[in-house]
C-alpha positions as CSV (number, residue, x, y, z in Angstrom):
1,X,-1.2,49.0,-18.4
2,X,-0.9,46.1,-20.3
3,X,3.2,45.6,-19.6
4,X,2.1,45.7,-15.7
5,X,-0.6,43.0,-16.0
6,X,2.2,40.7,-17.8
7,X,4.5,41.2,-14.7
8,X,2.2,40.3,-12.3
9,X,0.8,36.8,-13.9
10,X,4.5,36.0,-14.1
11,X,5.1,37.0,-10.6
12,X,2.4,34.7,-10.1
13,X,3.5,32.3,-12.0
14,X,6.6,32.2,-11.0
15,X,5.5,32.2,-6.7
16,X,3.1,29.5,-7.6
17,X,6.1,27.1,-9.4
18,X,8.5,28.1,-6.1
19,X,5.6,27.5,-3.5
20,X,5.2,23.8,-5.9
21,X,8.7,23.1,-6.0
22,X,9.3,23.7,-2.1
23,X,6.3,21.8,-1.3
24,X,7.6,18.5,-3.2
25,X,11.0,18.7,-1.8
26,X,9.6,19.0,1.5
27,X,6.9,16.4,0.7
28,X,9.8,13.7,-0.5
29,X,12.2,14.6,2.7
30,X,9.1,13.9,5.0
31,X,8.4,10.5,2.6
32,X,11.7,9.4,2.8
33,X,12.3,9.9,6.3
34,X,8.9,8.4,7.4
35,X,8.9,5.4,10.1
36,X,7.3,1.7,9.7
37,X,3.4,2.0,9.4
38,X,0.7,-0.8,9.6
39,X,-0.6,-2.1,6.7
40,X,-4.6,-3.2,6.7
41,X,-5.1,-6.1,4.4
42,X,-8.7,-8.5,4.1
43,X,-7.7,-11.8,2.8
44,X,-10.7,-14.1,1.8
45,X,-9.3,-17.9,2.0
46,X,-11.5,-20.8,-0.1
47,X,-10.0,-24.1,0.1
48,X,-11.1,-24.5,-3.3
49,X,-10.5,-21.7,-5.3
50,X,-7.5,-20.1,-3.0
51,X,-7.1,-16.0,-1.5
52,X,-8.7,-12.6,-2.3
53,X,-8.9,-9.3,-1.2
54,X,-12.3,-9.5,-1.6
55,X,-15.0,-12.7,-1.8
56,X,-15.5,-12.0,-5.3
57,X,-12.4,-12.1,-6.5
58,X,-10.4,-15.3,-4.9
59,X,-7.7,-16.6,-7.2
60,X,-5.1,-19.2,-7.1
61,X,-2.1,-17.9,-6.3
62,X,-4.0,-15.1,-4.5
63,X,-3.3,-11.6,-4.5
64,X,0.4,-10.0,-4.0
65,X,0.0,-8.3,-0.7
66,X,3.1,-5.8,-1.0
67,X,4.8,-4.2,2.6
68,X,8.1,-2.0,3.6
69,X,10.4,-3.3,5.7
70,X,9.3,-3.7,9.5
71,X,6.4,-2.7,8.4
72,X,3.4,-4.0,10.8
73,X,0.8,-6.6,8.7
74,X,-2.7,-6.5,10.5
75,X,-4.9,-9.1,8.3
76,X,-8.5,-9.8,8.9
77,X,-8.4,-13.1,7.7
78,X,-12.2,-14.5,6.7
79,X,-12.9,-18.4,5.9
80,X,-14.9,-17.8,3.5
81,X,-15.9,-21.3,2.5
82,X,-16.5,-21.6,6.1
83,X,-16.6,-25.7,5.5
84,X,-12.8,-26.2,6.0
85,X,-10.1,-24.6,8.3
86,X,-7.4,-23.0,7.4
87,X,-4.3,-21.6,8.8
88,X,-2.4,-18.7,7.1
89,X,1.4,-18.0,7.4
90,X,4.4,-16.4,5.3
91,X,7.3,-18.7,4.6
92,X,10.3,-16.8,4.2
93,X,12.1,-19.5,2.6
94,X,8.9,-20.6,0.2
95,X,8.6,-23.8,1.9
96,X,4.7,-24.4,1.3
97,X,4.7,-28.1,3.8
98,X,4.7,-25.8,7.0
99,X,5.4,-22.8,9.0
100,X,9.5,-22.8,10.0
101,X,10.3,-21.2,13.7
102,X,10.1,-17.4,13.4
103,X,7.8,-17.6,10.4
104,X,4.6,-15.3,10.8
105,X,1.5,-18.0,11.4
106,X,-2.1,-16.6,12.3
107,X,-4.1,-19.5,14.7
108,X,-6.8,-21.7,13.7
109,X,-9.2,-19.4,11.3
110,X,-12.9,-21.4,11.1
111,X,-14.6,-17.2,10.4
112,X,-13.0,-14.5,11.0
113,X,-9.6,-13.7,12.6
114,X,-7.6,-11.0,12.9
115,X,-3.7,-11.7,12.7
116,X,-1.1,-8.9,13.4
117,X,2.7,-9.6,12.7
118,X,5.9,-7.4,11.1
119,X,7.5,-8.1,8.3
120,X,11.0,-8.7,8.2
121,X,13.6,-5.8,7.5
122,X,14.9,-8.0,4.4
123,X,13.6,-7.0,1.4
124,X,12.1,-9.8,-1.2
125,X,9.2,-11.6,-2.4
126,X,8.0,-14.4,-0.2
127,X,5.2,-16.7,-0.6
128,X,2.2,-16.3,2.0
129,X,-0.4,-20.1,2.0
130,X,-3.0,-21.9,4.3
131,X,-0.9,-24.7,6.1
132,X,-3.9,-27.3,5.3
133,X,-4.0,-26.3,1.3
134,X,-0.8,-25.1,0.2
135,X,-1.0,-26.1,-3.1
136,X,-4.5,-23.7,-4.0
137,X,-3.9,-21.1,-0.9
138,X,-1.3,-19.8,-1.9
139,X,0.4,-15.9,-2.8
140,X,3.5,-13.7,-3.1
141,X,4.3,-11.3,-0.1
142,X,6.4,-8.7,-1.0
143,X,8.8,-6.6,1.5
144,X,10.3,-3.2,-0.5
145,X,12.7,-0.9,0.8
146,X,11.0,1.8,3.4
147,X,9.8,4.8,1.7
148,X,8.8,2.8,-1.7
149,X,5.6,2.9,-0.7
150,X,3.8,6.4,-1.2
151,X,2.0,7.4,1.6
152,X,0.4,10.8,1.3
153,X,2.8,12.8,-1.1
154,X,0.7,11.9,-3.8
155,X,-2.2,13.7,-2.3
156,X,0.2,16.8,-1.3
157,X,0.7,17.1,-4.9
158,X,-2.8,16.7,-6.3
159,X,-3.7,19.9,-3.7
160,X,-1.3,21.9,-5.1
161,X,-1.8,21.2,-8.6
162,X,-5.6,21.9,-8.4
163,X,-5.1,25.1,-6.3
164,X,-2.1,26.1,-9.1
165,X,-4.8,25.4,-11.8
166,X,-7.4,27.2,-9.7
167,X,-5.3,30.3,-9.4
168,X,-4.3,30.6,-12.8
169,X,-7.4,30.5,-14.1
170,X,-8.9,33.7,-11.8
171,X,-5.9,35.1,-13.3
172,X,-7.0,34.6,-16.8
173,X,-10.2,35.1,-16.1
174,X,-9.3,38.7,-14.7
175,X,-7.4,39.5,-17.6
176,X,-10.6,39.3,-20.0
């Protein structure tokens, strides 16, 4: 009885590690394989203390906003010292003084504005700044190679993990 309960937790065993193995290899081929997405970013601007993700926590440089290649960038750009303009734009050659021609500028921000561009296909890190404060509004804008970014493969993993974990504990909880 005993010799038949063995075979069957490592039939289980063994189906769960198959069904976990196929479901990451499939996972990766659908990660790899995916297509631009649009990237959501809030980016607090103060001409005094620079960018942040969130009011609280603006920093010069700002924060590293980090994209794949052709990748749309929808920012909800917010003023908050609301006493100053400011104008934000990513300089793909670093120059800080001003936007060149095909650089990605957003319009005059005096609240809120929302700003939708895509990144360019070559990957490095870029600088992103206000046109009128350069030298406080400033931060990197990273493009990495599509796929680097994990989109939901992460999650497919957590589920199976738990519902592996789940399983083998009923099945050592039917053995007592």
């Amino acid at each position: 009885m005993r010799s038949v309960k063995n075979v069957k937790a490592k039939w289980l065993l063994a189906t769960m590690l198959a069904v976990f193995l196929a479901s990451s290899a499939a996972a990766t081929q659908i990660h790899g394989a995916k297509a631009a997405t649009t990237r959501n970013f809030s980016l607090y601007g103060d001409y005094l203390r620079g960018w942040g993700f969130t009011a609280s926590s603006i920093s010069s440089p700002g924060p590293t906003i980090v994209v794949e290649q052709g990748d749309t960038v929808n920012l909800t750009l917010m003023n908050n010292d609301r006493v100053t303009p400011h104008r934000f734009f990513v300089s793909y050659t670093n120059a800080s003084s001003s936007p060149s021609s095909g650089t990605n500028s957003s319009d005059f921000l005096s609240s809120t504005l929302n700003f939708e561009f895509v990144a360019t296909s070559t990957v490095g890190t870029y600088k992103y700044y206000c046109y009128y404060h350069p030298a406080v509004m400033y931060g990197m804008f990273q493009v990495v190679p599509t796929g680097t970014i994990p989109e939901f493969q992460p999650l497919i993993l957590l589920s199976l993990l738990v519902a592996s974990t789940a399983v083998v504990a009923l099945v050592c909880r039917r053995k007592r």
